[in-house]
C-alpha positions in Angstrom: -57.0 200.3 23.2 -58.3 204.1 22.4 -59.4 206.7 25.0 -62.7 208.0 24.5 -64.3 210.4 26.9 -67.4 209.2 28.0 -68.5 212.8 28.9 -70.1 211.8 32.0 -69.3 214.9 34.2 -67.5 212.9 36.5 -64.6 214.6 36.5 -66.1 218.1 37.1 -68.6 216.8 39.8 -66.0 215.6 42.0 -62.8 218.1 41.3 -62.3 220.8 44.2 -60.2 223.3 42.3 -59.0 224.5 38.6 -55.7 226.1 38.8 -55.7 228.4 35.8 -54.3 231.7 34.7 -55.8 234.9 35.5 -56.5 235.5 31.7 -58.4 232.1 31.6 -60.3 233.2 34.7 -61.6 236.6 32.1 -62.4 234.0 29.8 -64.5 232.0 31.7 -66.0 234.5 33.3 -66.7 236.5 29.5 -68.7 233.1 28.2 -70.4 232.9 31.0 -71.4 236.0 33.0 -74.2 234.7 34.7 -72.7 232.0 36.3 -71.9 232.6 39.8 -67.7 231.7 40.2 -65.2 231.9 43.5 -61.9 232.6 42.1 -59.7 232.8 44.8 -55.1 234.0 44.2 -53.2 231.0 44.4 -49.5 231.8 43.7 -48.1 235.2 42.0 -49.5 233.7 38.5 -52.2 231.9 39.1 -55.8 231.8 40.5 -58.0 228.9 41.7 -61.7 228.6 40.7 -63.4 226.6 43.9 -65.3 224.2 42.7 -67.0 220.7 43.9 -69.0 220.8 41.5 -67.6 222.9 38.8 -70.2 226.2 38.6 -70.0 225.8 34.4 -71.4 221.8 34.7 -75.1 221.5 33.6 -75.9 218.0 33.5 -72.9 216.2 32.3 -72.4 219.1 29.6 -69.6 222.0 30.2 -71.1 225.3 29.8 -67.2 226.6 28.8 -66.0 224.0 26.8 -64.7 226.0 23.7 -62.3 228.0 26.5 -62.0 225.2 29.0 -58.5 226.1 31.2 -55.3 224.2 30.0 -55.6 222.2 33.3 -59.3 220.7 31.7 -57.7 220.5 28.6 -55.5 218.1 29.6 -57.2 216.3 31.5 -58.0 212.5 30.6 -59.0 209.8 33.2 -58.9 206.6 31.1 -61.5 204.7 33.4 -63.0 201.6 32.2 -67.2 201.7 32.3 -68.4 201.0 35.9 -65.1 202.0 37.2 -65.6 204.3 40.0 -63.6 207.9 39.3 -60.4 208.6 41.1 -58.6 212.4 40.2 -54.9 211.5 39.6 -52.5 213.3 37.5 -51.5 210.8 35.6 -53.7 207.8 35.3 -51.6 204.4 36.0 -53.2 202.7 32.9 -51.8 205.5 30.7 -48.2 204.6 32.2 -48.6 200.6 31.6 -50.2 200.6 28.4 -48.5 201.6 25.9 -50.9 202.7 23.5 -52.5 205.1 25.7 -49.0 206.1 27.0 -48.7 207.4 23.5 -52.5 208.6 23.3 -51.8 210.5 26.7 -49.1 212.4 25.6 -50.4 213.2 22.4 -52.9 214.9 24.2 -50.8 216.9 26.5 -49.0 217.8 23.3 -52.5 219.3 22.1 -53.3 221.0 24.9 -49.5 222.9 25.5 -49.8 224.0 21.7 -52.9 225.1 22.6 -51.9 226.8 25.7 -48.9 228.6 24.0 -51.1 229.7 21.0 -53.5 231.6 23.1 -50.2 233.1 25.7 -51.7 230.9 28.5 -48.8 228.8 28.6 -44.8 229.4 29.0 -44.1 226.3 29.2 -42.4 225.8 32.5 
């Protein structure tokens, strides 16, 4: 079984919060400036964009995607079609299965190197 994301927008419809870095916050604020955000301190290092839905969804399309935050990045919900959406960290089907075990971490994998590349990430 492979993974593919449907790229229905679910996820950013029904999410309440992004933790992300203050330098992603810039970021997403830089490619899209017209696009009015609540970014609110949420520990020493980190900031919280409010969102239910996400201000940078139009449609089912991510107005952000090429600097999505390492927390949307990694992100993969592994629902079958007609399945209703439930936000967990990690999906139970990608702990019992596993081929998208291996699919799972291959994408957290991507998304840390990613992280680290652009000094988002110190890996703790």
């Amino acid at each position: 079984m492979t993974w593919n994301c449907r790229q229905c927008g679910d996820c950013c419809r029904t999410i309440k919060a992004v933790i992300m870095t203050p330098a992603e916050a810039v970021e997403l604020q830089r490619a899209a400036p017209d696009v009015p955000v609540v970014f609110r301190e949420w520990d020493r290092r980190t900031v919280r964009l409010i969102a239910n839905p996400c201000p940078y969804l139009r449609g089912t399309q991510c107005l952000v995607h090429a600097v999505r935050p390492y927390n949307c990045r990694r992100y993969l919900c592994f629902r079958e079609p007609g399945e209703p959406f439930v936000d967990t960290p990690i999906p139970h089907r990608a702990l019992v299965n596993p081929s998208l075990r291996r699919q799972y971490a291959a994408n957290q994998r991507r998304a840390q190197g990613w992280a680290r590349q652009h000094g988002w990430f110190d890996g703790r």
